[in-house]
MMTF fields as JSON, N, C-alpha, C and O atoms, coordinates in Angstrom:
{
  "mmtfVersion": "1.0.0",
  "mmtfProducer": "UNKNOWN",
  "numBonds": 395,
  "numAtoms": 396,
  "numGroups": 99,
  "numChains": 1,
  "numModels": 1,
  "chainsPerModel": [1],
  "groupsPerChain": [99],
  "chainIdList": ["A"],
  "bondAtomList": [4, 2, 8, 6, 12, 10, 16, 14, 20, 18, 24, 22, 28, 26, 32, 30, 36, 34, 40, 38, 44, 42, 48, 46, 52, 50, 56, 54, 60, 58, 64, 62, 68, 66, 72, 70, 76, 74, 80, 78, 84, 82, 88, 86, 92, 90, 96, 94, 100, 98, 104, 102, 108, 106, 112, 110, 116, 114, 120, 118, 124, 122, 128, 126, 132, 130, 136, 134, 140, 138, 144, 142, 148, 146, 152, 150, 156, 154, 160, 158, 164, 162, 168, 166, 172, 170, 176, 174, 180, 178, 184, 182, 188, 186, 192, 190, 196, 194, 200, 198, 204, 202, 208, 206, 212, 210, 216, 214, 220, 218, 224, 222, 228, 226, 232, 230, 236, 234, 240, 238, 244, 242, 248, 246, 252, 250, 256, 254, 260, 258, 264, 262, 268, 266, 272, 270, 276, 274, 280, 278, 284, 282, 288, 286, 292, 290, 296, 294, 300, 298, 304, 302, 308, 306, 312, 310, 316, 314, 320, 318, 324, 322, 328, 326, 332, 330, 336, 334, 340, 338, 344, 342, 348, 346, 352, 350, 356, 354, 360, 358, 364, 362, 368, 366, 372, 370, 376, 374, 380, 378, 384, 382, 388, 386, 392, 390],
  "bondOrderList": [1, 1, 1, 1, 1, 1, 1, 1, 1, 1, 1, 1, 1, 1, 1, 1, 1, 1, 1, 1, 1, 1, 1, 1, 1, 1, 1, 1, 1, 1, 1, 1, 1, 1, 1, 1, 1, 1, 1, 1, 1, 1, 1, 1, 1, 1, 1, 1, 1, 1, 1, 1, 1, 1, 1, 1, 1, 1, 1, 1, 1, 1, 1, 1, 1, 1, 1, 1, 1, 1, 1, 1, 1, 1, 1, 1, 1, 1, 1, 1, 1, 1, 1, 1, 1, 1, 1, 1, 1, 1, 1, 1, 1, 1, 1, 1, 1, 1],
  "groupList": [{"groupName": "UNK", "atomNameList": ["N", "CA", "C", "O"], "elementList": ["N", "C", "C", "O"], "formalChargeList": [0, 0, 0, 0], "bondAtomList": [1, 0, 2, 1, 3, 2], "bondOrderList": [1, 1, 2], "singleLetterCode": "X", "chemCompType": "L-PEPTIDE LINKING"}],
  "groupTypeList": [0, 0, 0, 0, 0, 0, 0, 0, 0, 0, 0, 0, 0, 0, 0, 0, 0, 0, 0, 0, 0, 0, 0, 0, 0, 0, 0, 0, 0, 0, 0, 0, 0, 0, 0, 0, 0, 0, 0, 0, 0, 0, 0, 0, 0, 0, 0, 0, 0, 0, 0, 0, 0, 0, 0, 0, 0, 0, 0, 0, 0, 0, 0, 0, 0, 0, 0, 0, 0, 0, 0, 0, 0, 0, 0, 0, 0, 0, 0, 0, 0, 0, 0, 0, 0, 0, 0, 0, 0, 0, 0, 0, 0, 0, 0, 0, 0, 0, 0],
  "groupIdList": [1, 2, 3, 4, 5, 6, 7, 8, 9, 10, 11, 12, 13, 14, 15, 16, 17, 18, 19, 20, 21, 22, 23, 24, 25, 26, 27, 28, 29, 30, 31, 32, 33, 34, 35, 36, 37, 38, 39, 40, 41, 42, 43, 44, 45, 46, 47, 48, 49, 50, 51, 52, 53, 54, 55, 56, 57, 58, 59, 60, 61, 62, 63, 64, 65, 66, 67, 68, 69, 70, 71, 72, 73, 74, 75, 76, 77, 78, 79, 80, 81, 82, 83, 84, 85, 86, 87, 88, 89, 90, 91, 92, 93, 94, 95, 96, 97, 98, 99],
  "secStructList": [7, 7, 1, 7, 4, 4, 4, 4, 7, 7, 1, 1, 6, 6, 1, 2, 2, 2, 2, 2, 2, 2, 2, 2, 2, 6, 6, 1, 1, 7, 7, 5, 2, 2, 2, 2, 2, 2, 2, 6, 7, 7, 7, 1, 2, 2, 2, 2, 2, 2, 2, 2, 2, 2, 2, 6, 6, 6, 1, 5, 7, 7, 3, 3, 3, 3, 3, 6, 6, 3, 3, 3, 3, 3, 7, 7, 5, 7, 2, 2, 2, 2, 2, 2, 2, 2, 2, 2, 2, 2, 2, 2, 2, 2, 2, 6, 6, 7, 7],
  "xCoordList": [-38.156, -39.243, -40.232, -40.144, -41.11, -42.448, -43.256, -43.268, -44.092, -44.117, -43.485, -42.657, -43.659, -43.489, -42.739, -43.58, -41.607, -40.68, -41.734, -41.445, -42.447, -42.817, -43.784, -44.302, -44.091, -44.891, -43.647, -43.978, -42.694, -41.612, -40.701, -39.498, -41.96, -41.53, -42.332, -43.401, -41.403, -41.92, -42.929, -42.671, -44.054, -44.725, -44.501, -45.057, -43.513, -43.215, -42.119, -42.263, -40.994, -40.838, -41.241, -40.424, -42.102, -43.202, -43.191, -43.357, -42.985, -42.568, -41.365, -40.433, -41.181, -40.055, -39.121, -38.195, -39.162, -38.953, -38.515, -37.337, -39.055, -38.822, -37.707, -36.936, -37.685, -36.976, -35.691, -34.779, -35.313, -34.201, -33.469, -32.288, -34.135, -33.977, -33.382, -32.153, -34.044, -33.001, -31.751, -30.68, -31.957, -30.729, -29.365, -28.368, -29.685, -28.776, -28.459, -27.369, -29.691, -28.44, -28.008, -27.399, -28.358, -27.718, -26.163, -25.263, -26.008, -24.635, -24.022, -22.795, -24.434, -23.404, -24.021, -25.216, -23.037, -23.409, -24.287, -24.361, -24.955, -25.644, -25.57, -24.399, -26.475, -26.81, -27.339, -28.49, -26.796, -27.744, -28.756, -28.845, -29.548, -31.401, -30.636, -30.997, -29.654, -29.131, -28.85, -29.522, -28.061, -27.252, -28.291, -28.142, -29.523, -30.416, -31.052, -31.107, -31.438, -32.32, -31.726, -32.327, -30.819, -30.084, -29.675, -29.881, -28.995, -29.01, -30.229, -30.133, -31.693, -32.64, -33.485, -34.409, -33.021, -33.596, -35.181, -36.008, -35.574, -36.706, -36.721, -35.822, -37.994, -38.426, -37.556, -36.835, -37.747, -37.789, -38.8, -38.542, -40.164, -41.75, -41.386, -41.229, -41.279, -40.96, -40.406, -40.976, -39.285, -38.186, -38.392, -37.894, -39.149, -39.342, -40.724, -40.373, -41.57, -42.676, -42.497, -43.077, -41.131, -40.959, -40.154, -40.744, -39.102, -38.567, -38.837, -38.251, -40.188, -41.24, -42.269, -42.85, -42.079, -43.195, -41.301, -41.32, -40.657, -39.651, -39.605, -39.79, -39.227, -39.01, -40.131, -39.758, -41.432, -42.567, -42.48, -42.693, -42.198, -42.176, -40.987, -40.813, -39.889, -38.959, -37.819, -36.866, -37.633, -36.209, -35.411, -34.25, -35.737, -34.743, -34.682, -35.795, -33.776, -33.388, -33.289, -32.595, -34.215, -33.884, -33.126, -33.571, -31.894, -31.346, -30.897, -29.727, -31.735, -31.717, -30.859, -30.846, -29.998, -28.686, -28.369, -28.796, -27.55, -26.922, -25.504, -24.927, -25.028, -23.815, -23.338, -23.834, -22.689, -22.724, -24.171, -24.793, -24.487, -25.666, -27.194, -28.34, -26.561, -27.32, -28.214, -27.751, -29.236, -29.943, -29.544, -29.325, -29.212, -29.377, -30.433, -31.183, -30.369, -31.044, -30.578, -30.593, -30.013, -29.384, -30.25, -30.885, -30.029, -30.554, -30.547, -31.723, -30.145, -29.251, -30.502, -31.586, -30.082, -30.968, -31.174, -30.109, -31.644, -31.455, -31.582, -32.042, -31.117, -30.546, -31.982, -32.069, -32.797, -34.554, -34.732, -35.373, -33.961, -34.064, -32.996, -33.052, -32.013, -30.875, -31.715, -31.999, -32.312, -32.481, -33.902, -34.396, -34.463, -35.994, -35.37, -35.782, -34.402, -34.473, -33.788, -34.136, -32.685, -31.892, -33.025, -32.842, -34.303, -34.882, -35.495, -35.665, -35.879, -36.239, -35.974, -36.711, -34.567, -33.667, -33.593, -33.479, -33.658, -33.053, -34.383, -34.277, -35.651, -37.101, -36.704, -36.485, -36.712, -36.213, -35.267, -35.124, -34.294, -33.43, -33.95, -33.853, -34.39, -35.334, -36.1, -35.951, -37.002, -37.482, -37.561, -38.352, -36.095, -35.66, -34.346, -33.25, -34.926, -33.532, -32.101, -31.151, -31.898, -30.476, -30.037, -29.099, -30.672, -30.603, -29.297, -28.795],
  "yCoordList": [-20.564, -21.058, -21.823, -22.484, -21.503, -22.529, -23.503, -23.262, -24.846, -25.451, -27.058, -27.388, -27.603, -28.619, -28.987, -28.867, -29.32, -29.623, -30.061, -29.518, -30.562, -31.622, -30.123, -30.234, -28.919, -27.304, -27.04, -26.544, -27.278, -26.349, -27.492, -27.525, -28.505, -29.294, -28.513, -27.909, -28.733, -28.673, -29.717, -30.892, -28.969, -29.904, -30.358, -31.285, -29.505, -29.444, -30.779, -31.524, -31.128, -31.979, -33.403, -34.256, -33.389, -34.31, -35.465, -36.478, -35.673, -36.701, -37.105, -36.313, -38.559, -38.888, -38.499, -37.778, -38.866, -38.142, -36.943, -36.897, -36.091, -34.59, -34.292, -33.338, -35.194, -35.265, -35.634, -35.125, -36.597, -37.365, -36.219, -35.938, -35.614, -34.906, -33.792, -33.725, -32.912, -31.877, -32.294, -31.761, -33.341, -33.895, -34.207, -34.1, -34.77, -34.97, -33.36, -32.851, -32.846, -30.926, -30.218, -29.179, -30.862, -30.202, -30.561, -29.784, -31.442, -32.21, -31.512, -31.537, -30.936, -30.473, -29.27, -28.973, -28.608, -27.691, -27.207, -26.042, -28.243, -28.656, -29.765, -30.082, -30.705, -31.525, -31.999, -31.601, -32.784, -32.847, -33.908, -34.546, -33.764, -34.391, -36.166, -36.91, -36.322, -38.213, -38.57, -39.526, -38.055, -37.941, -38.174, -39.143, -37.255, -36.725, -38.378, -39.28, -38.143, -39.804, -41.384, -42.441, -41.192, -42.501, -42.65, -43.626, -41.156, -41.053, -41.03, -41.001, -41.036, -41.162, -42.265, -42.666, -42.802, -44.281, -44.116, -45.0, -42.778, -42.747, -42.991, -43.618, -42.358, -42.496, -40.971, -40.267, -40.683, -39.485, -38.421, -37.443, -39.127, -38.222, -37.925, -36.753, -38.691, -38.651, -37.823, -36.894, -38.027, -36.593, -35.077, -34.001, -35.294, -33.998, -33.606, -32.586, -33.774, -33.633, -32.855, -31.855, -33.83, -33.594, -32.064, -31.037, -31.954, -30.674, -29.709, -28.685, -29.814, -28.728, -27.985, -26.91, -29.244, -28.432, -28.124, -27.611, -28.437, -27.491, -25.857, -24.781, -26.286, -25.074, -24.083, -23.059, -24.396, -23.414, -23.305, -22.122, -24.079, -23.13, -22.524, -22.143, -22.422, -21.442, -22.259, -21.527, -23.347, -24.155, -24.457, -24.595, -24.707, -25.59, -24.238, -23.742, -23.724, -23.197, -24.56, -25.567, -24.236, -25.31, -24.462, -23.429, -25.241, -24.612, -25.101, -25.463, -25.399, -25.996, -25.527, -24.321, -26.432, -26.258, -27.005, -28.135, -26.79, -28.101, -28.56, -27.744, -29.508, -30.417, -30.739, -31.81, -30.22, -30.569, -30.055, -29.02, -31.356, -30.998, -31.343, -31.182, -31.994, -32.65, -31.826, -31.081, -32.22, -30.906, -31.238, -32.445, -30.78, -31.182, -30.431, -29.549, -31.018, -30.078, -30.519, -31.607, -28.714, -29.048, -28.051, -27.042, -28.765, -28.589, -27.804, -27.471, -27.069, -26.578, -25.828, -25.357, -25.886, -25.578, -23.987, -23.568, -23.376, -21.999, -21.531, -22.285, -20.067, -20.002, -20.138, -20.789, -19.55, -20.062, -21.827, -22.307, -22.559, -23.98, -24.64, -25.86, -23.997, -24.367, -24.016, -25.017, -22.808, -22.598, -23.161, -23.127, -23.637, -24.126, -25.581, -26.062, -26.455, -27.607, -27.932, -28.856, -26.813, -26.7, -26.768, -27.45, -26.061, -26.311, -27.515, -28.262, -27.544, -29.234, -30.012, -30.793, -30.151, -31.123, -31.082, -32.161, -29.757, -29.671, -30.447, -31.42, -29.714, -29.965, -31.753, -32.303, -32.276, -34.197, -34.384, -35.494, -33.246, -34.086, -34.01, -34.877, -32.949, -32.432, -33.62, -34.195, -33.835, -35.018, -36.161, -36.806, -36.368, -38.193, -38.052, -38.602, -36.96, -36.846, -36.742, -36.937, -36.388, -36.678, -34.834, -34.517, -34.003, -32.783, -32.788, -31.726],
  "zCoordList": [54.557, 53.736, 54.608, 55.642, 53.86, 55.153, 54.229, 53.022, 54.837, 54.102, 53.882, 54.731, 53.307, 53.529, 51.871, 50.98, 51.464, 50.251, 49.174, 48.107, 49.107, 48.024, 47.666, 46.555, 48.286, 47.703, 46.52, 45.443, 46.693, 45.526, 44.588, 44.329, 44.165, 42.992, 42.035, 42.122, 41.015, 39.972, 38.901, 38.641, 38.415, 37.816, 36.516, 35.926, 36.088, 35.018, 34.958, 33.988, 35.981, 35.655, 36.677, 37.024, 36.883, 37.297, 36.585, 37.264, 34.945, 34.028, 34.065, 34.196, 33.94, 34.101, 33.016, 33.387, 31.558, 30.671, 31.048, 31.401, 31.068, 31.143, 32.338, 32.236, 33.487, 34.526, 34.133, 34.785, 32.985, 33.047, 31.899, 32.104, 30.782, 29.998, 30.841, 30.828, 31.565, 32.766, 33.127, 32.836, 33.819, 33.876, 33.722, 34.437, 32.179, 31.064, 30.447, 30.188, 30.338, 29.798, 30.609, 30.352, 32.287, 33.394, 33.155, 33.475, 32.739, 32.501, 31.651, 31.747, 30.899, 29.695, 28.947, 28.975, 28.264, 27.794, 26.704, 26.313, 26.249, 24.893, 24.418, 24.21, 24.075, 23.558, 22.149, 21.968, 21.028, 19.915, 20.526, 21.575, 19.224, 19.067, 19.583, 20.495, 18.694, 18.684, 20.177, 20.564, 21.051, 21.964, 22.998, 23.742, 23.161, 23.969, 24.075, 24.91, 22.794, 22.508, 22.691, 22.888, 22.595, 22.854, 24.797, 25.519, 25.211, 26.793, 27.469, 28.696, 26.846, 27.623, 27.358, 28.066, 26.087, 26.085, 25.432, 25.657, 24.512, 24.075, 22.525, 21.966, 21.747, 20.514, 19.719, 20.426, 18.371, 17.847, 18.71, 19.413, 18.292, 18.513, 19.978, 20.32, 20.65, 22.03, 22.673, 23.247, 22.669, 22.777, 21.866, 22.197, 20.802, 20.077, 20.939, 21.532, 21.172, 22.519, 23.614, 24.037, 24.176, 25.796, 25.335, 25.669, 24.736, 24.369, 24.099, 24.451, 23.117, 22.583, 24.084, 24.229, 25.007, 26.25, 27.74, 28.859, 27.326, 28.048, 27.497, 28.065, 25.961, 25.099, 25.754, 26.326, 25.661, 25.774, 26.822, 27.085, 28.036, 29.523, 30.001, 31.159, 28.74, 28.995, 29.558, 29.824, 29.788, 30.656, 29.767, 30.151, 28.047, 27.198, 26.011, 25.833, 25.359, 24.246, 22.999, 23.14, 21.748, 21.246, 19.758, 19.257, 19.273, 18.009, 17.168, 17.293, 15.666, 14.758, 13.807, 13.561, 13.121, 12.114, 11.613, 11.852, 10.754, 9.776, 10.352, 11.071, 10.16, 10.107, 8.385, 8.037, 7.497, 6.471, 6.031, 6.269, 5.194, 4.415, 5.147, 4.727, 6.674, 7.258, 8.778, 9.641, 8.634, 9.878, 10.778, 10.675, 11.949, 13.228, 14.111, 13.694, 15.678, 16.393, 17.944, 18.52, 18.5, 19.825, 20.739, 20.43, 22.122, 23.044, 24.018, 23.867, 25.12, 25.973, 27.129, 26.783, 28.205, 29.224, 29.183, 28.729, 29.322, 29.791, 31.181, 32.038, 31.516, 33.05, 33.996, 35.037, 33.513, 34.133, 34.492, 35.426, 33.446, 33.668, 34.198, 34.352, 34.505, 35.62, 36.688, 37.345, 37.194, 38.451, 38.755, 39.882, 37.755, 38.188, 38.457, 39.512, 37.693, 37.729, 39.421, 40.156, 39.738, 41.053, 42.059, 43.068, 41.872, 43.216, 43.382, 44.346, 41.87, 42.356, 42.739, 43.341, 42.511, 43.033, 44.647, 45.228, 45.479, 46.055, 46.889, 47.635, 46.527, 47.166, 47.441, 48.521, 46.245, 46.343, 47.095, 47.608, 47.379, 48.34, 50.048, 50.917, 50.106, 51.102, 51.699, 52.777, 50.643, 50.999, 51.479, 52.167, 50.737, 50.888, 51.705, 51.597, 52.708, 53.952, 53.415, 54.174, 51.912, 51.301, 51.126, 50.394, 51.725, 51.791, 52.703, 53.069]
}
């Protein structure tokens, strides 16, 4: 590769939000809406935002259902957003000599 690391970040997660959110569904296999919001320390609007502009660039599958009588809504990365979020990571480690 040629170039200099900080060419193969992503802008997408450029927000911290959106950064910590990868993160956290890198961790696990799916996430509900509560879980997401409480591990990232945001609002409802907030997290329904940051998810809606993953969803549209293809990194987050989002899938709405009930629990009982009650809605939920879970999260889960998709394989485009494992491997977009992997380079990023890797670009940051690149960076900060932790490569």
């Amino acid at each position: 590769m040629s170039g200099h690391a900080r060419e193969r970040l992503n802008e997408d997660f450029s927000n911290p939000v959106r950064l910590s959110l990868m993160g956290s569904l890198r961790a696990v296999d799916e996430a509900d809406f509560k879980t997401l919001k409480e591990t990232v320390g945001i609002s409802d609007s907030v997290l329904s935002r940051h998810l809606s502009a993953l969803e549209a660039a293809g990194y987050v599958r989002i899938k709405k259902g009930y629990v009982g009588k009650r809605p939920r809504t879970w999260a889960k990365l998709t394989s485009s957003g494992q491997e977009a979020f992997a380079q990023h990571v890797q670009a940051l480690k690149e960076i900060t000599g932790l490569a």
